[in-house]
Kinemage of the C-alpha trace (Angstrom):
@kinemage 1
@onewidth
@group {chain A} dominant
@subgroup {mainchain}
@vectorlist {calphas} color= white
{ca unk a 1} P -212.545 -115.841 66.319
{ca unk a 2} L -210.720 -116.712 63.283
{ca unk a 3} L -207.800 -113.959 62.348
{ca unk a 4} L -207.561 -113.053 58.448
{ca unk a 5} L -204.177 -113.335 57.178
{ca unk a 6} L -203.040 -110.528 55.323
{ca unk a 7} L -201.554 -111.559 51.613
{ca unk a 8} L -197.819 -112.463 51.412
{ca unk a 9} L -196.098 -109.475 49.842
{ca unk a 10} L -193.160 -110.639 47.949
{ca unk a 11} L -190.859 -108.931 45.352
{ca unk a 12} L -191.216 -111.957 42.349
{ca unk a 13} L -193.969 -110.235 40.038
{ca unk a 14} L -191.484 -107.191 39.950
{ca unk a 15} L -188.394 -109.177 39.162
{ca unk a 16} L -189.896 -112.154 37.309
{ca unk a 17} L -189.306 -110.529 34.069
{ca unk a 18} L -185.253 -109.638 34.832
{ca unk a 19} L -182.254 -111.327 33.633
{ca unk a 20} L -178.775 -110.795 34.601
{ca unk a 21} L -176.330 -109.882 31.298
{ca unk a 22} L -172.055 -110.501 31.062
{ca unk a 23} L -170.527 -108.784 33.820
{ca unk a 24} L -167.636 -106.036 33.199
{ca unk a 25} L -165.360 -104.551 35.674
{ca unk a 26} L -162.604 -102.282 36.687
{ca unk a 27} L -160.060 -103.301 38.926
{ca unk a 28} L -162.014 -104.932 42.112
{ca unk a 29} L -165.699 -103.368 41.487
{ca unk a 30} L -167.989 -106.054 39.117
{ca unk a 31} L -170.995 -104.680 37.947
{ca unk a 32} L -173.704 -107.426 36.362
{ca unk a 33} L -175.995 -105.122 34.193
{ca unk a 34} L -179.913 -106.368 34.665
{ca unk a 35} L -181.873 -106.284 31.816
{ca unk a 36} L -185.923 -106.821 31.229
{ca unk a 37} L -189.137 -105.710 30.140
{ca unk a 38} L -190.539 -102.467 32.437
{ca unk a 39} L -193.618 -101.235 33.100
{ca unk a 40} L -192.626 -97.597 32.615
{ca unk a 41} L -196.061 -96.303 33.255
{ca unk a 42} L -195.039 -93.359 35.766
{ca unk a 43} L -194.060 -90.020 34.548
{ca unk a 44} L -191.626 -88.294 36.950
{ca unk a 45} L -188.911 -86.116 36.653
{ca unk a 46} L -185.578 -86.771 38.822
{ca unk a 47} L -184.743 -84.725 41.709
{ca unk a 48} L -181.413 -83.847 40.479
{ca unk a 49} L -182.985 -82.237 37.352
{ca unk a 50} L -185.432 -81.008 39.439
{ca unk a 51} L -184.017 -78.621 41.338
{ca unk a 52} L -181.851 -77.822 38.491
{ca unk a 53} L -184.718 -76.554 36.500
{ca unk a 54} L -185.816 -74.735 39.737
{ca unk a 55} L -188.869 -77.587 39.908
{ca unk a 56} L -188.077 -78.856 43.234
{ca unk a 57} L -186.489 -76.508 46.072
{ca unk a 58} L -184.959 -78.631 49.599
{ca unk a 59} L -184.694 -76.453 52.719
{ca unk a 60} L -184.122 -76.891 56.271
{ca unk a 61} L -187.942 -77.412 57.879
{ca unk a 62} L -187.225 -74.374 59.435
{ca unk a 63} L -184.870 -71.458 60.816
{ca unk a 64} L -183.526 -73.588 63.292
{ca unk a 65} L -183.351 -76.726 61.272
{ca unk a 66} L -183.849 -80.698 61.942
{ca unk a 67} L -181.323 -83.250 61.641
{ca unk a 68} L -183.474 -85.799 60.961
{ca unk a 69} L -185.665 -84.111 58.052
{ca unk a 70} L -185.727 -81.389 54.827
{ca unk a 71} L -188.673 -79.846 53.412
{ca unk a 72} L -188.993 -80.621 49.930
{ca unk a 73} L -190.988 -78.159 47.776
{ca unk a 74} L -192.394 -79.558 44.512
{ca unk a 75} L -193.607 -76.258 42.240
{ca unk a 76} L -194.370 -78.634 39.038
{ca unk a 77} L -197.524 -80.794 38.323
{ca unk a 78} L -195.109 -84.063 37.815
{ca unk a 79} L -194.051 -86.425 40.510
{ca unk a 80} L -190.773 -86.058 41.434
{ca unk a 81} L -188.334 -88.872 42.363
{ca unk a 82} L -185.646 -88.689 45.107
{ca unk a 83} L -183.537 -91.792 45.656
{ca unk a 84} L -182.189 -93.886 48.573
{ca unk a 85} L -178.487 -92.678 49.405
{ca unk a 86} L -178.495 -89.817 47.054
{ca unk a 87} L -176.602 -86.801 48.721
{ca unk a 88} L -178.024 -83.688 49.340
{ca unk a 89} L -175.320 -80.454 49.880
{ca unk a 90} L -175.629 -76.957 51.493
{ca unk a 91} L -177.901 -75.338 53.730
{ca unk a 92} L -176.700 -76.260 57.707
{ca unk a 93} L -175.108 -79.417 56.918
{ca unk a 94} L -175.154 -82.166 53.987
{ca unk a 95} L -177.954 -84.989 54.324
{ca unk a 96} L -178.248 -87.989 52.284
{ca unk a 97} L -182.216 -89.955 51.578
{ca unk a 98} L -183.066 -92.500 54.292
{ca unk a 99} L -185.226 -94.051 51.762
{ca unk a 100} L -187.084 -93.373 48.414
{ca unk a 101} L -189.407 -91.012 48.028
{ca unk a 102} L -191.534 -90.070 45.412
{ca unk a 103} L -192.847 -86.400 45.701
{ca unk a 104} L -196.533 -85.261 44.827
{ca unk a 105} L -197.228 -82.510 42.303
{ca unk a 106} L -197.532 -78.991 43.854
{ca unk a 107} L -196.779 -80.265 47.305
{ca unk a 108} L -194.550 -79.574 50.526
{ca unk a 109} L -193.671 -82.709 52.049
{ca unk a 110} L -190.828 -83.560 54.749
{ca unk a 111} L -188.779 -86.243 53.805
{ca unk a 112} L -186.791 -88.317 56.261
{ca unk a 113} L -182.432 -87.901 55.716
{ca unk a 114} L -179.408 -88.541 57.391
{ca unk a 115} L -176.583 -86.457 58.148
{ca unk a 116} L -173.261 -86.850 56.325
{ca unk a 117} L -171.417 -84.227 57.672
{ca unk a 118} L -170.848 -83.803 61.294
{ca unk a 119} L -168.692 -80.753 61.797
{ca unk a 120} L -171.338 -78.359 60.499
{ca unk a 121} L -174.207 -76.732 62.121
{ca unk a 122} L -174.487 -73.209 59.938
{ca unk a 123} L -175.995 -72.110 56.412
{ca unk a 124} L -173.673 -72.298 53.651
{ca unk a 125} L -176.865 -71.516 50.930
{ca unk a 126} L -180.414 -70.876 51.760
{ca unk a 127} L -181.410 -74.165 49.502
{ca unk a 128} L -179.440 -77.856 48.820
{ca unk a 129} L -177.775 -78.864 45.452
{ca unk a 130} L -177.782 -82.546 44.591
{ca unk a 131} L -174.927 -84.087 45.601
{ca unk a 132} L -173.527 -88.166 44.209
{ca unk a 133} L -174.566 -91.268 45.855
{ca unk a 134} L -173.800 -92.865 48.898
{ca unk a 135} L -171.249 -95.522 49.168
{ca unk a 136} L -173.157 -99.284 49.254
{ca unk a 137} L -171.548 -100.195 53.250
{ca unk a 138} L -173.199 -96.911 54.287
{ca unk a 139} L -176.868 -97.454 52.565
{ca unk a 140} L -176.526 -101.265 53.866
{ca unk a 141} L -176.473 -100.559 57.718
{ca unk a 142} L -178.996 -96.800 56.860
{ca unk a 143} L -181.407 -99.812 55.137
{ca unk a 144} L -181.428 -102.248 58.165
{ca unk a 145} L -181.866 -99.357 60.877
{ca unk a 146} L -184.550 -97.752 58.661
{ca unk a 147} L -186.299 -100.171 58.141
{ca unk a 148} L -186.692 -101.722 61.566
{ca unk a 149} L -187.921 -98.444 62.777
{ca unk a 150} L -190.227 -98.267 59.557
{ca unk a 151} L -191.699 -101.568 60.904
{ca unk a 152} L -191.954 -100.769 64.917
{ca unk a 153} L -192.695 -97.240 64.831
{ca unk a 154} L -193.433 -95.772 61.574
{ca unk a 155} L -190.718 -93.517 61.082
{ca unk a 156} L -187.825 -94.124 58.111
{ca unk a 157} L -185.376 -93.018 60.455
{ca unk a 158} L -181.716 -94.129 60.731
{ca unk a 159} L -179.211 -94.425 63.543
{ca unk a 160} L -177.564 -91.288 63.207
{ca unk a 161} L -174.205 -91.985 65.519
{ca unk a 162} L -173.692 -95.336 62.758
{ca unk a 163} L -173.989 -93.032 59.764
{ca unk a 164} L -171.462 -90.679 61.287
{ca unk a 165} L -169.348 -93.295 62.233
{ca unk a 166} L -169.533 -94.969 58.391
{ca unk a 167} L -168.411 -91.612 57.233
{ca unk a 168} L -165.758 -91.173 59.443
{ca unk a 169} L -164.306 -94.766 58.675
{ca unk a 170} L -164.619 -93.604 54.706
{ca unk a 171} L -162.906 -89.918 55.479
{ca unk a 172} L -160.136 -91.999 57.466
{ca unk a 173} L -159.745 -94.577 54.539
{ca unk a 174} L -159.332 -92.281 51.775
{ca unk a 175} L -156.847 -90.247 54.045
{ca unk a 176} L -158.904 -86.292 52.905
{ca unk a 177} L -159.287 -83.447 54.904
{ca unk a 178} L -162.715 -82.801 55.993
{ca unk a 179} L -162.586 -80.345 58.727
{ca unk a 180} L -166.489 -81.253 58.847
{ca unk a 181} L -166.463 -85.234 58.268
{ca unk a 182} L -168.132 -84.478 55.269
{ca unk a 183} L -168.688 -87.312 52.742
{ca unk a 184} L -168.479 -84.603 49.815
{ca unk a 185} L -164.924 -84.055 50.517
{ca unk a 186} L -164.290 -87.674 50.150
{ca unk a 187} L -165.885 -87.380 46.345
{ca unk a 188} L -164.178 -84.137 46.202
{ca unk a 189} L -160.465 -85.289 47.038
{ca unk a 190} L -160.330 -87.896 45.040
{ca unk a 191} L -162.275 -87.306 42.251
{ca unk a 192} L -159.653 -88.468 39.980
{ca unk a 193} L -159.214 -92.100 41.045
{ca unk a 194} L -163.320 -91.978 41.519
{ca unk a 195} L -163.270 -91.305 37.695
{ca unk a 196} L -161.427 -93.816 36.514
{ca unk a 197} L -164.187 -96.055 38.018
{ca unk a 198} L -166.783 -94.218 35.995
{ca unk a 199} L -164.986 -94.036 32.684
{ca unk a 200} L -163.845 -97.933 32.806
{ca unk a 201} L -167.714 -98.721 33.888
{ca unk a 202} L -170.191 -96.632 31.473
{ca unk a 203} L -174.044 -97.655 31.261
{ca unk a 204} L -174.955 -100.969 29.083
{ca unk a 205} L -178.103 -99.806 26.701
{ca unk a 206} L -181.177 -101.237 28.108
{ca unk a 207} L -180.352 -102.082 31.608
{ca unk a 208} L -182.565 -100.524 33.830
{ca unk a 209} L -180.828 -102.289 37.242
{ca unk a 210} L -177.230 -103.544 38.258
{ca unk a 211} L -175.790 -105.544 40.800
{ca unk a 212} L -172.537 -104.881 42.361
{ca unk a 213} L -169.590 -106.852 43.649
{ca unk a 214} L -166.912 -105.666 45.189
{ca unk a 215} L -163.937 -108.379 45.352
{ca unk a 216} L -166.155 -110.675 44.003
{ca unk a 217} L -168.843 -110.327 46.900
{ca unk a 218} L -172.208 -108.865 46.643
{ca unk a 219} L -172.451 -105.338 47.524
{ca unk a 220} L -175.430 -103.587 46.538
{ca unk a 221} L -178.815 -104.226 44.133
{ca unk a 222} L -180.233 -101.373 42.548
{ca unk a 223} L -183.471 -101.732 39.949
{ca unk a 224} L -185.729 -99.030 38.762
{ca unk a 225} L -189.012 -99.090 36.590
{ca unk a 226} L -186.984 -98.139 33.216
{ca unk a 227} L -183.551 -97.963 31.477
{ca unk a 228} L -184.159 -94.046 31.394
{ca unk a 229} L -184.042 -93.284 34.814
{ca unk a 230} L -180.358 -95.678 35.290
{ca unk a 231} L -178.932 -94.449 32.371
{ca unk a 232} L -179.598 -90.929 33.719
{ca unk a 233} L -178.083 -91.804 37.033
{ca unk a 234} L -175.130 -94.140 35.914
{ca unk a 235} L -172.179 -91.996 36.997
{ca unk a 236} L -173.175 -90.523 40.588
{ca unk a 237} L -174.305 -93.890 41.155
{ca unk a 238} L -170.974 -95.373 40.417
{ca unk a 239} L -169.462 -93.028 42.322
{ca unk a 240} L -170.773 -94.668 45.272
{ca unk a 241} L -169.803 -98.124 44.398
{ca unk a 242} L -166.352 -96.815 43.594
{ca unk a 243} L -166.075 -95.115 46.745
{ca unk a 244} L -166.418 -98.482 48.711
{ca unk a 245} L -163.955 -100.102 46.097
{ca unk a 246} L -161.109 -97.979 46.915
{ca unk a 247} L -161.691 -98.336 50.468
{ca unk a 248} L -161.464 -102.212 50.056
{ca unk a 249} L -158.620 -102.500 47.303
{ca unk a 250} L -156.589 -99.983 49.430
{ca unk a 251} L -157.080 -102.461 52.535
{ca unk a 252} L -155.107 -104.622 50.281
{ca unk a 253} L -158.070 -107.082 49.218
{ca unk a 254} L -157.781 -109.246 46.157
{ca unk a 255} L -159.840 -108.810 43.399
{ca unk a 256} L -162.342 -111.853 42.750
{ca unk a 257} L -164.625 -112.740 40.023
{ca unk a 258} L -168.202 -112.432 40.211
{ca unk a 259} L -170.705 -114.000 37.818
{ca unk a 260} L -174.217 -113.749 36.042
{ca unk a 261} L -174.960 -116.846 37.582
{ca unk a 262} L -174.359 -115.708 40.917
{ca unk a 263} L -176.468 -112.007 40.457
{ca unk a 264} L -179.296 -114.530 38.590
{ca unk a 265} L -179.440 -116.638 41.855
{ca unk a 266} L -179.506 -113.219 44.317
{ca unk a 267} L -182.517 -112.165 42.336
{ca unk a 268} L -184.092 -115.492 42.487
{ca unk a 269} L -183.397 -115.339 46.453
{ca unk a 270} L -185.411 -111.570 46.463
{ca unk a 271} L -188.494 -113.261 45.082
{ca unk a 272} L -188.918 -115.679 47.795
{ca unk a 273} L -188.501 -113.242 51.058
{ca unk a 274} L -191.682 -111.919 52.398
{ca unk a 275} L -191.723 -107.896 52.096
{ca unk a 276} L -193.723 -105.468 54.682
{ca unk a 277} L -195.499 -102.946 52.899
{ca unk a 278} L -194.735 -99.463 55.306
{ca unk a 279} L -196.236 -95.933 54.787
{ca unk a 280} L -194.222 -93.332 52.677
{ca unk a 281} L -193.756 -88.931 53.053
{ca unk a 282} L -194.738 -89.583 49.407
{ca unk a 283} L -196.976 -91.194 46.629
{ca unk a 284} L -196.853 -95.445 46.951
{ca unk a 285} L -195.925 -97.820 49.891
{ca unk a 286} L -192.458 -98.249 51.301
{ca unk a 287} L -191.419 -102.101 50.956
{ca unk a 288} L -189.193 -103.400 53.676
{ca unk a 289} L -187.690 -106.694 53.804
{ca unk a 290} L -184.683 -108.380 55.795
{ca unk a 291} L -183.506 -112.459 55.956
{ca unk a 292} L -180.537 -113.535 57.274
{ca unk a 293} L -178.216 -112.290 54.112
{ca unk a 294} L -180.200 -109.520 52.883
{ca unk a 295} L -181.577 -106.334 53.462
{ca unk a 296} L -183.180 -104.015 51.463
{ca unk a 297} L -186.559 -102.048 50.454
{ca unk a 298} L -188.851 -101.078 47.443
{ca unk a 299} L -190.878 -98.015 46.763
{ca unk a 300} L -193.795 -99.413 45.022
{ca unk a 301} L -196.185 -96.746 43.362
{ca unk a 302} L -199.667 -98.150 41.156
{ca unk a 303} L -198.085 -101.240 40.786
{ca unk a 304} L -194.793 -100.358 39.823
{ca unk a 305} L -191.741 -100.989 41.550
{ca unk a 306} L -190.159 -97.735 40.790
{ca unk a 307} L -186.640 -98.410 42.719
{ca unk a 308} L -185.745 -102.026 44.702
{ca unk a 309} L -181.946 -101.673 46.429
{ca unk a 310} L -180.801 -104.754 48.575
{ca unk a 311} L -177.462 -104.813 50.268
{ca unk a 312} L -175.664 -108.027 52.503
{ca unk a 313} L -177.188 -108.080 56.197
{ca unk a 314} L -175.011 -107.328 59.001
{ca unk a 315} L -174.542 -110.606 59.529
{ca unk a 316} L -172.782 -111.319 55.939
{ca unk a 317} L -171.637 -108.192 55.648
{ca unk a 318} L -168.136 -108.329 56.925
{ca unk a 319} L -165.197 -109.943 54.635
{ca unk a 320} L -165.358 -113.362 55.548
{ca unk a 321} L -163.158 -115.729 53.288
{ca unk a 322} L -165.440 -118.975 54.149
{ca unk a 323} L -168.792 -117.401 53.305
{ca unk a 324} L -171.662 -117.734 53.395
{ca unk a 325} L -173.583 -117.492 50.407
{ca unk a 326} L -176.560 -117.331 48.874
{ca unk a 327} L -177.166 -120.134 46.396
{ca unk a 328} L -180.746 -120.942 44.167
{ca unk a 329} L -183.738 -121.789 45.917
{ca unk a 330} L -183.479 -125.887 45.023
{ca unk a 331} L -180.055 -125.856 45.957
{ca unk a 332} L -180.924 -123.255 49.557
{ca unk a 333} L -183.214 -125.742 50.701
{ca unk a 334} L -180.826 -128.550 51.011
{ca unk a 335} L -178.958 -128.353 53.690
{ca unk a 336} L -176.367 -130.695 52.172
{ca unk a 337} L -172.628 -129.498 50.959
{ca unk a 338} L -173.076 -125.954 49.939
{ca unk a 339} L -172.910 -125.634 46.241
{ca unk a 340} L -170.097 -123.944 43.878
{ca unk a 341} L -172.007 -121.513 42.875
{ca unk a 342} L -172.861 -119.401 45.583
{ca unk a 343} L -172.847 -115.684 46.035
{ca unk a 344} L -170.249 -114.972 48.769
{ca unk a 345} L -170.540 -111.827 50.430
């Protein structure tokens, strides 16, 4: 009997539309704002102002607590958006999104996180406050384990021992004291040399994605539905970027340029890989996707692509002076002299 084929999912009607502006930069972190029309047609309120307003409420599932997952308590009648990497402090010990998730009105839903903070087993508040971002190295290797266990069992869970050991390497770098191995103390010790990344790199009107290099290799993607909801995020966002940064500028790396041509050619790339639509806590489908470079997933809700992040695969992801690249589609399927113009990771 004759199998149907299910339709190729790809990314290209989302990022069709996008085009890569000038880069800007301080010291070895490049950002390349992206700029293009949006559909904009979901309303939903960010989790950060959220639970500021006293919208959303995150607890431990219960008494005793699970590593692995928070119960998130919307009171409001608007969706409400939490974001891949974005940090999550208090109650028994800080967590951190494995994934997006976009909340139902008047729900209670469990949503899958990580732990970023090892030493701590014990309330510190009955409720979490929203924390920054995660640095890109850490939401790279969370993305590939994620989504790997999205595909084979159905869970958006990470490998908890490599999260731990990501935050440790970042704790060691900046040289803090975390009696915990908290990633907070990292933003909290050096909040200073953090903010001179932030002021140096402030939002560019209209851009509602960016993509980051990091001594002139790609480090991260991140595109949402709308210029409101970047703008809004801009500097916790760049605090993860900068957190990486230092880490790699301290090691002594040089800085290298990175261009709109190359971040025009990664989102080029994304259109072409094949994406597997997974089930979400929340409203939409979870969109996972991994080729030989890149990693990454998209929560994509009526039709929109509310919030695509891509990151190098493990395989590219180590400093490697010779490579490889990603380079345009005409110029990928050659297998010739590889061209100029690639996007070295």
């Amino acid at each position: 009997m004759t199998q149907t084929r299910q339709p190729t999912r790809t990314l290209k009607p989302f990022i069709e539309t996008i085009s890569a502006g000038n880069p800007f930069g301080h010291r070895n972190l490049t950002l390349v704002p992206l700029g293009g029309e949006g559909p904009g047609r979901l309303e939903y309120v960010l989790a950060a102002d959220a639970i500021a307003a006293g919208q959303l409420t995150v607890t431990e599932v219960s008494e005793g607590g699970s590593v692995p997952e928070l119960l998130a308590s919307n009171a409001g009648e608007r969706l409400i958006l939490l974001l891949d990497g974005e940090e999550l402090v208090g109650a028994k010990q800080n967590r951190i999104l494995n994934t997006t998730v976009l909340l139902p009105a008047r729900s209670k839903t469990k949503i899958p996180v990580s732990c970023v903070e090892q030493g701590r087993w014990h309330h510190t508040s009955a409720a979490f406050a929203a924390g920054s971002y995660s640095p890109a190295m850490l939401r790279a290797r969370k993305s590939r384990d994620v989504g790997r266990n999205l595909r084979t069992e159905g869970q958006a869970r990470s490998d908890q021992g490599a999260v731990w050991d990501a935050v440790a390497a970042n704790v060691e770098a900046a040289a803090v004291p975390s009696p915990t191995m908290a990633m907070h103390d990292v933003v909290e010790h050096r909040r200073e040399s953090i903010g001179s990344y932030v002021e140096a790199l402030s939002y560019r009107a209209g851009s509602r994605g960016v993509v980051v290099a990091i001594n002139g290799r790609f480090a991260a993607l991140d595109l949402f539905d709308r210029p409101a909801t970047l703008e809004r995020i801009w500097p916790r966002l760049v605090t993860g970027y900068a957190l990486d940064a230092m880490v790699r500028r301290e090691a002594g790396e040089k800085s290298i340029q990175f261009s709109a041509k190359g971040a025009s050619a990664l989102l080029e790339h994304l259109g072409e890989i094949d994406c597997v639509p997974c089930p979400t806590v929340g409203v939409g489908q979870d969109w996972r996707f991994e080729a030989e470079d890149v990693v990454g997933q998209a929560l994509v809700a009526e039709d929109v692509c509310v919030h695509l992040c891509a990151f190098p695969n493990d395989r590219t992801d180590r400093d490697r002076a010779d490579g490889p690249g990603i380079a345009p589609p005409s110029r990928r399927r050659s297998r010739r002299n590889p061209p100029d113009d690639q996007i070295v990771y």
